[in-house]
C-alpha positions as CSV (number, residue, x, y, z in Angstrom):
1,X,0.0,0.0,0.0
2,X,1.3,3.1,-1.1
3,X,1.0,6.1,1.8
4,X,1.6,9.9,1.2
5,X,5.5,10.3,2.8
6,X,3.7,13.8,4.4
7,X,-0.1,13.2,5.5
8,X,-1.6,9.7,5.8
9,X,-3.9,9.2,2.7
10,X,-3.0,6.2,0.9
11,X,-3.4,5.4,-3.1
12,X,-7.1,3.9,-2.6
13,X,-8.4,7.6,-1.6
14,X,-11.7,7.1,-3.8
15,X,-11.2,10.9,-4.6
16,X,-8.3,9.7,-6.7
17,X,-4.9,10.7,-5.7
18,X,-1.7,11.0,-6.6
19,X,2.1,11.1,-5.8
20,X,4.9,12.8,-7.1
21,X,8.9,11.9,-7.0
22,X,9.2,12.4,-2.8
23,X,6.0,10.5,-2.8
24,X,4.1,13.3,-1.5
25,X,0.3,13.6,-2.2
26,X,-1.7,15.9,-4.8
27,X,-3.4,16.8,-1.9
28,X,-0.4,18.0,0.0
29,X,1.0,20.2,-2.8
30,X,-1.7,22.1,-3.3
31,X,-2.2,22.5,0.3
32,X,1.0,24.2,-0.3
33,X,-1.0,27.0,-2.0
34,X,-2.3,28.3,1.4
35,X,0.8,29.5,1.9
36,X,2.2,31.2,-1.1
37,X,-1.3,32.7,-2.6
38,X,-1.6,36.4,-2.1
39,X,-4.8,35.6,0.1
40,X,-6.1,39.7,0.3
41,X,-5.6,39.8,-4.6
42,X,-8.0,36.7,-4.0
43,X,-10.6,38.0,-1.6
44,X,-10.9,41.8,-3.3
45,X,-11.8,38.9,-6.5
46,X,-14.5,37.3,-4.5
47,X,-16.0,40.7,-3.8
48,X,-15.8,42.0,-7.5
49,X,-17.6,38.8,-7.9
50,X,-20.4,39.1,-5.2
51,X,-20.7,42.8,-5.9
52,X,-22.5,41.6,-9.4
53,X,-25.1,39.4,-8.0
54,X,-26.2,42.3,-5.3
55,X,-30.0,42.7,-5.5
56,X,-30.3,46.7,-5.6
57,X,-33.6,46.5,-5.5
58,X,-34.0,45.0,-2.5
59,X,-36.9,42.7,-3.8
60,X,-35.1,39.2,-3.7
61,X,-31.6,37.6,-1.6
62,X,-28.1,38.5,-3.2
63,X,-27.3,34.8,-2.8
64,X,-28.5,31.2,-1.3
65,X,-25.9,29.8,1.6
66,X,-26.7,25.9,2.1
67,X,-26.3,25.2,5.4
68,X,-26.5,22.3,8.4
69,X,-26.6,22.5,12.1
70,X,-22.4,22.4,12.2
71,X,-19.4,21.9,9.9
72,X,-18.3,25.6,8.5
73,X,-22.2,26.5,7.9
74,X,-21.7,29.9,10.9
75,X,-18.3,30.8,9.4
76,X,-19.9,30.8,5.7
77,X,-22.9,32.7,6.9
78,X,-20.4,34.9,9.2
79,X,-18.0,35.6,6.5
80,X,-20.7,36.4,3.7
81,X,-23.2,38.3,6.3
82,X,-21.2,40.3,8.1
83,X,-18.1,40.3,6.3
84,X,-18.9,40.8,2.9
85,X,-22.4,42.6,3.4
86,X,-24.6,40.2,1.5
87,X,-28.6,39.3,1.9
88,X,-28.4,35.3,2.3
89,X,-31.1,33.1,2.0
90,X,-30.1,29.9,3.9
91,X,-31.4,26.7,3.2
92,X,-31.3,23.4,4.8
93,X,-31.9,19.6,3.7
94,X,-33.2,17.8,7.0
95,X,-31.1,15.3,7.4
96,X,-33.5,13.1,9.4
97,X,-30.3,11.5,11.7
98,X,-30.3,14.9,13.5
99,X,-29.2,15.5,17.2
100,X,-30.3,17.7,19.7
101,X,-27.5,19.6,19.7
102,X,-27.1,20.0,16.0
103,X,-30.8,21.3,15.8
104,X,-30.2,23.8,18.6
105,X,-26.9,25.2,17.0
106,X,-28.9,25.4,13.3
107,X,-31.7,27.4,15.4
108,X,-28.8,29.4,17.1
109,X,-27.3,30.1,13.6
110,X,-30.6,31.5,12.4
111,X,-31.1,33.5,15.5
112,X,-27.9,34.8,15.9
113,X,-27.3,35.8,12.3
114,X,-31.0,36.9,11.5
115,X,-31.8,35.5,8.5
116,X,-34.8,33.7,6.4
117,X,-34.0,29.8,6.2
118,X,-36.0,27.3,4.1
119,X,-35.8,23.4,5.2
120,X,-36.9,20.2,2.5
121,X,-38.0,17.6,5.2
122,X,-38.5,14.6,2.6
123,X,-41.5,12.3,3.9
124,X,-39.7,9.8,6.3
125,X,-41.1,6.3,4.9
126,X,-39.5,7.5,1.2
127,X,-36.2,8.5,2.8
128,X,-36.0,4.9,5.0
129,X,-37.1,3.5,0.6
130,X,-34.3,5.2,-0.9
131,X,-31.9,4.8,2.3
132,X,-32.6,0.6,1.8
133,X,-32.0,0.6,-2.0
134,X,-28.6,2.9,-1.8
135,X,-27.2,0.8,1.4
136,X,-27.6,-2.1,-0.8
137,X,-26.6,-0.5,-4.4
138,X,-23.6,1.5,-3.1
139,X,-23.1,0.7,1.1
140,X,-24.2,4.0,1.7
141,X,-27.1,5.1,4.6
142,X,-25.4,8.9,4.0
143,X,-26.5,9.0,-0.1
144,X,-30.3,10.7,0.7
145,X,-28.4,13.2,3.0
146,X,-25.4,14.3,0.0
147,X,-28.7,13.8,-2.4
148,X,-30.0,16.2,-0.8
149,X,-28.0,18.6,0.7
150,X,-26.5,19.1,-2.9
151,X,-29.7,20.0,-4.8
152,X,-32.3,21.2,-2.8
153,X,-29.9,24.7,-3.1
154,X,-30.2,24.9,-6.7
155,X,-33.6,23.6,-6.8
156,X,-34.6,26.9,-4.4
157,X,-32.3,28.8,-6.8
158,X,-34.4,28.2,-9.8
159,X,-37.5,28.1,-7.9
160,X,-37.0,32.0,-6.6
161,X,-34.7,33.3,-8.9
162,X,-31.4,33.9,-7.2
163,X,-28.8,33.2,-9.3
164,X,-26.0,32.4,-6.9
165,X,-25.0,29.7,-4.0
166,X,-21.7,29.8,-1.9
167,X,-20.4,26.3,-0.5
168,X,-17.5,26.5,1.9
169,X,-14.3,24.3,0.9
170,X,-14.4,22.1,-2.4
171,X,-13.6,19.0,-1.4
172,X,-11.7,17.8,-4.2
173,X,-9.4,20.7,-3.6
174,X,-8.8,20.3,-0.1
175,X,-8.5,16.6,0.4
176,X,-6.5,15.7,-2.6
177,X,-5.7,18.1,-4.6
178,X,-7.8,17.3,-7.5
179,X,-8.0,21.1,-8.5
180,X,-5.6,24.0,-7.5
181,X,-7.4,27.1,-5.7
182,X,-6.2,29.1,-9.0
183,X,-9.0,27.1,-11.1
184,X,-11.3,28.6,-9.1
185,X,-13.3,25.5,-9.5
186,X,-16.8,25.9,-9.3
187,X,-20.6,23.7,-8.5
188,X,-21.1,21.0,-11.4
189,X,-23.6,17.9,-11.9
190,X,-21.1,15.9,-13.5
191,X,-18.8,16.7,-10.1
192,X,-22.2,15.9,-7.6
193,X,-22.8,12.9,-9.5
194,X,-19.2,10.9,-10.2
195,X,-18.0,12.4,-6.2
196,X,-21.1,13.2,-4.2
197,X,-23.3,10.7,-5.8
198,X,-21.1,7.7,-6.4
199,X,-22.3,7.4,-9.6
200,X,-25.9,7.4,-9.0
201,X,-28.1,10.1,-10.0
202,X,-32.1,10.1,-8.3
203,X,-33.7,8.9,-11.6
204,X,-31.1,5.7,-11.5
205,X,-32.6,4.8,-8.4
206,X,-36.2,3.8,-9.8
207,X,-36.7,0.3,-9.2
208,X,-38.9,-2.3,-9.1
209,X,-37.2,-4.3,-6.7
210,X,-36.4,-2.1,-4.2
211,X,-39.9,-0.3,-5.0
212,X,-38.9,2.8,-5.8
213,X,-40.9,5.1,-8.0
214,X,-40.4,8.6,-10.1
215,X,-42.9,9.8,-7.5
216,X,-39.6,8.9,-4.2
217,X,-36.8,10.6,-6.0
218,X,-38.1,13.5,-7.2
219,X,-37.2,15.4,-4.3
220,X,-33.8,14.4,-5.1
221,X,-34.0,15.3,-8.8
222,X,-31.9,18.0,-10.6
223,X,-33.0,21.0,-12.2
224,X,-33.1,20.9,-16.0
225,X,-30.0,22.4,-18.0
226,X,-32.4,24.7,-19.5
227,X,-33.8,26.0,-16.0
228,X,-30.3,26.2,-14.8
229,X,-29.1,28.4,-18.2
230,X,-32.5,30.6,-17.9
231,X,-31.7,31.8,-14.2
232,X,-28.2,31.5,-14.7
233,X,-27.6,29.5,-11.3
234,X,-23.7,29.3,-10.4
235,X,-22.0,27.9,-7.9
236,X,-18.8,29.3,-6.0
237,X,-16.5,27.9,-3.5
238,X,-15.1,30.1,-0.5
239,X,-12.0,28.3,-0.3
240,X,-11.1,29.3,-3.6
241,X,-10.6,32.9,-2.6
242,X,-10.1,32.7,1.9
243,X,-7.3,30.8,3.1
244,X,-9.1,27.3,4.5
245,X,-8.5,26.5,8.3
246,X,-11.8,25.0,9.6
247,X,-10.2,24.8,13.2
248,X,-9.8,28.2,13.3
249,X,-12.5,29.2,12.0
250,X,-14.8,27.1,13.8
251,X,-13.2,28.3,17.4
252,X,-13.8,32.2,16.4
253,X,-17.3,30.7,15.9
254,X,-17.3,29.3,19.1
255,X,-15.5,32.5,20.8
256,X,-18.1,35.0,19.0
257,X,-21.5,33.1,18.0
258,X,-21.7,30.3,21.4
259,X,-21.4,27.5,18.2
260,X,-21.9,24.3,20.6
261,X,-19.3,21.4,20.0
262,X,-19.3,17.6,21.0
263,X,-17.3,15.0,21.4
264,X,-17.6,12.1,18.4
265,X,-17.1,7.9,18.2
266,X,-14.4,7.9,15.6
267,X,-12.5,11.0,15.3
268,X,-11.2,13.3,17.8
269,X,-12.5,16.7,16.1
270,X,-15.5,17.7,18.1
271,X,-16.5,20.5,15.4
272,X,-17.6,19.4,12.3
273,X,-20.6,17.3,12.0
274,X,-21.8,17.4,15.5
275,X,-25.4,17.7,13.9
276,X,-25.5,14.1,12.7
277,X,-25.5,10.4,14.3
278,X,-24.3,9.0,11.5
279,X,-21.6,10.7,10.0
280,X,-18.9,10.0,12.2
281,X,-20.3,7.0,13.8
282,X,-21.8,4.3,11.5
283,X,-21.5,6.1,8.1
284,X,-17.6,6.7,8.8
285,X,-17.6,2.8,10.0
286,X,-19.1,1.9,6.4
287,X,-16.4,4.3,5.1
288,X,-13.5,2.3,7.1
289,X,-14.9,-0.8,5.4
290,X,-15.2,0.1,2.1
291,X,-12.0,2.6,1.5
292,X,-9.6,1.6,4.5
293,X,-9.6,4.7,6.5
294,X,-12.2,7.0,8.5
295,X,-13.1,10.7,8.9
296,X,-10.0,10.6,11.7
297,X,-7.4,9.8,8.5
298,X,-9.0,13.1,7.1
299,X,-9.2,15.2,9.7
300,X,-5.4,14.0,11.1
301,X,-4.1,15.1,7.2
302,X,-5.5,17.8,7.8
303,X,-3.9,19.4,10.5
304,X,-0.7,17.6,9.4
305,X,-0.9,20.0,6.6
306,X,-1.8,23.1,8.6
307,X,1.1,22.5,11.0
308,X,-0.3,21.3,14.2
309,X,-0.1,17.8,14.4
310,X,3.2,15.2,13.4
311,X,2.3,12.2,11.2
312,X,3.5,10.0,14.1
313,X,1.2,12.3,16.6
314,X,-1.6,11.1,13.6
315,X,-0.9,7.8,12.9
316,X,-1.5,7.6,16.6
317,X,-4.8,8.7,16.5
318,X,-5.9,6.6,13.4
319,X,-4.7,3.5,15.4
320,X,-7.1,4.7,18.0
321,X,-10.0,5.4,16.6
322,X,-10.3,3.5,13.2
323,X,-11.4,0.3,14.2
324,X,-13.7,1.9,17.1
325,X,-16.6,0.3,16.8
326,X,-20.2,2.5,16.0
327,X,-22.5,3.6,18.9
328,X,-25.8,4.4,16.9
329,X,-26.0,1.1,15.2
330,X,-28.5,0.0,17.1
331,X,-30.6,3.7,16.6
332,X,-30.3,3.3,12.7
333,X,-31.2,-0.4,12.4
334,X,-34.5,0.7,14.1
335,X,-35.3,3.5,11.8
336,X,-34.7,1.7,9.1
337,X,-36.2,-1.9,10.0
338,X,-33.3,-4.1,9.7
339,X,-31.6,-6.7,11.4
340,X,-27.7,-6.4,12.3
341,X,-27.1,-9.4,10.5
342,X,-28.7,-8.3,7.6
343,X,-26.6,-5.0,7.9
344,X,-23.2,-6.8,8.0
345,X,-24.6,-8.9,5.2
346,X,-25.3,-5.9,3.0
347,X,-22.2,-4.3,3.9
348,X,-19.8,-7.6,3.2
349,X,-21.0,-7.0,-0.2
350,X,-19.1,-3.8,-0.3
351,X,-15.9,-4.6,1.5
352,X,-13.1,-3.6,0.0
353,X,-11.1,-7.4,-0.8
354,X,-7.7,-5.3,-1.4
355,X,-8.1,-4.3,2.3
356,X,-9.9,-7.2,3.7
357,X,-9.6,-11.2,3.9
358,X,-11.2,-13.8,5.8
359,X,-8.5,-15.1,8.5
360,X,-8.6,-18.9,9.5
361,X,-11.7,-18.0,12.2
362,X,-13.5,-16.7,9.2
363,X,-13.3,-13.1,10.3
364,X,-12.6,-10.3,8.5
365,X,-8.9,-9.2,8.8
366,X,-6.7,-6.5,7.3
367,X,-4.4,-8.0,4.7
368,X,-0.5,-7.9,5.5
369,X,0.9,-4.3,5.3
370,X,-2.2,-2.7,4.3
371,X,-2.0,-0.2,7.4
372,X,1.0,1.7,8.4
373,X,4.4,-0.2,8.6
374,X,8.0,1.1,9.0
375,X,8.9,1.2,6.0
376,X,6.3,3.7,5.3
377,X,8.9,6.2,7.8
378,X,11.5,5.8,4.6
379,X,11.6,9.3,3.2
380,X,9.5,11.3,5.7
381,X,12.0,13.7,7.4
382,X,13.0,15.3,3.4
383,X,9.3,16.4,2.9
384,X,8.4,16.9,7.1
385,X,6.6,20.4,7.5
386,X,7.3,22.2,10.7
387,X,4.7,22.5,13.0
388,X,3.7,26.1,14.0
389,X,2.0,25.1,17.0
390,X,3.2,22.3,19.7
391,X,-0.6,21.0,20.7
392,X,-3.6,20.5,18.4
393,X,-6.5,20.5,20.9
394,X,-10.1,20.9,20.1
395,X,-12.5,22.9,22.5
396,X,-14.8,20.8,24.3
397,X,-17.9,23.1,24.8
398,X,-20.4,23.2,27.6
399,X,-24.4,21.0,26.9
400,X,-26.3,23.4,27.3
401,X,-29.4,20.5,27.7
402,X,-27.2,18.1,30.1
403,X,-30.6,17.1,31.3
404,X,-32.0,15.7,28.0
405,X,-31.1,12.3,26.7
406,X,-30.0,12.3,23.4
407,X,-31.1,8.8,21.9
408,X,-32.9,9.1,18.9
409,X,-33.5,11.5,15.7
410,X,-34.9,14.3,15.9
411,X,-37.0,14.9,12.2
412,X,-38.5,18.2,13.2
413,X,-36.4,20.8,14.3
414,X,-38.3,22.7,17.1
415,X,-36.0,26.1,16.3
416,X,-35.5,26.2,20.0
417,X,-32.3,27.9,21.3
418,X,-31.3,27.7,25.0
């Protein structure tokens, strides 16, 4: 197995990755970027840009900002609201897995920031359809949620008219350098569907066996090309124009807009995805399955890159939490209906066999030197950033609800703040 020589993602990233002559990651190099880009050229650009989609007369939004109750969603709305002086309509896909807390810091972000927010909650029995047919199809229980969260912000954006929608980071950009910040890469379908989607668009979805009809998806469905051309919907990335650093950013949204944080199963972030069950928890476990590595593996080259953290402080860490087993199994076998058997069965389909064999006791075992060995240290020190800061520690916020037990979705969000 092949491992970057400066983060830890290994050749199978399903992003697609690649390694130069020091054996150093796509992802890495453009990292580099953050670092040499003349950051204040590149926002005075993304103002020139927003400047042109201003409503002047005051009749519609400037812009849509799609938004959850964590990951960057307050330092988008922050930076765009307060920053940069735009009107934002925000708008949320209901995830359905939600927490308490994740609910309480979405009704925070609309409070705090006072804007207008428009939710999709798809009916539950069609999302628990289309969550059985793509756990079986791809291995995914997340597919409804990316589904989702992807084009019910251009679907609003051809529905009112307002021509433009600012995402956060690109991931292609910022995990594996699939596109440098100077492409100023923007929102495609063909992107949503070979990345986001795993291959599968709504309409591929209708099937008899698995009883799904034009009638489920069509929540899920994107907008014509000809609805898209007429309202001239775009798509732009923040990270293409403010230097990235989701730590920071999220703990100057803790300092100045109370954002609540939470400790998670697999990875030792406590700030992004908070909101969800799933995500880090059995969606990440699914992930570890099929591609060999978890949210921690991301979240560890992450702050490799940014200077806080030593690979061997990371590799650490993925030791620790990789093979951590989910606690909300349980929770999502009974919303969905399904037996634990039948969910290892369905996910043995979509184990990856250049990770995974069956040992002598017929379990499932990593194969020889698929995870970090010593010979992976060859070549490490020549391409070893220094680390600006001697601890990577997350903030560990106070539950503002320690009273309520948090043991099952939430579908509706009350909007309550406390």
């Amino acid at each position: 197995m092949k491992y970057c020589k400066r983060c830890l993602y290994s050749e199978l990233h399903p992003l697609n990755i690649t390694f130069d002559g020091e054996g150093v990651c796509s992802g890495c190099r453009v990292h580099e970027e953050k670092d040499i880009l003349d950051w204040q050229f590149r926002l005075d650009k993304l103002k020139k840009i927003l400047e042109s989609y201003r409503n002047t007369s005051g009749n519609n939004y400037d812009c849509i900002i799609p938004v959850s109750g964590a990951r960057d969603s307050y330092y988008i709305v922050h930076t765009v609201k307060n920053v940069l002086g735009m009107n934002p309509l925000l708008v949320t896909y209901n995830k359905q897995y939600n927490t308490d807390l994740g609910i309480r810091n979405l009704a925070n972000l609309r409070i705090r920031f006072n804007c207008d927010i428009m939710t999709l909650t798809v009916n539950p029995e069609t999302v628990k359809k289309v969550t059985r047919a793509t756990l079986r199809k791809l291995g995914s229980l997340y597919w409804h949620c990316l589904a989702g969260q992807t084009v019910y912000p251009v679907q609003v954006a051809v529905k009112f008219k307002i021509p433009l929608i600012i995402w956060g980071a690109h991931q292609g950009i910022d995990q594996v350098g699939m596109f440098s910040h100077l492409n100023e890469v923007e929102m495609t379908r063909k992107y949503r569907k070979e990345h986001d989607l795993m291959g599968i668009e709504a309409e591929d979805l209708i099937d008899e066996f698995d009883d799904i009809s034009e009638d489920d998806v069509v929540q899920y469905r994107y907008p014509d090309d000809k609805e898209l051309e007429r309202v001239g919907v775009r798509g732009i990335y923040l990270n293409n124009y403010i230097r990235w650093d989701s730590k920071a950013q999220h703990e100057s949204m803790i300092r100045d807009f109370d954002y609540e944080t939470s400790l998670q199963t697999r990875t030792f972030d406590t700030y992004n995805d908070v909101d969800c069950f799933n995500y880090s928890d059995v969606h990440d476990y699914i992930k570890f399955i099929k591609h060999g590595y978890g949210k921690v593996t991301d979240h560890v080259c992450r702050e490799i890159r940014l200077k806080r953290m030593t690979r061997e402080e990371g590799i650490e860490l993925v030791k620790k939490f990789s093979e951590e087993k989910p606690k909300n199994l349980k929770l999502f076998l009974d919303w969905i209906g399904m037996t634990e058997n039948g969910f290892h069965f369905i996910l043995d389909q979509h184990r990856n066999k250049k990770i995974w064999y069956r040992n002598q006791n017929w379990d499932w075992a990593p194969r020889e030197n698929v995870f970090f060995s010593d010979k992976d240290n060859e070549g490490v020190d020549q391409v070893r950033l220094k680390n600006h800061e001697s601890k990577c520690e997350f903030v560990l916020t106070k539950n503002k609800r320690p009273e309520y037990q948090d043991q099952k979705y939430i579908l509706i969000g009350k909007g309550y703040y406390k």
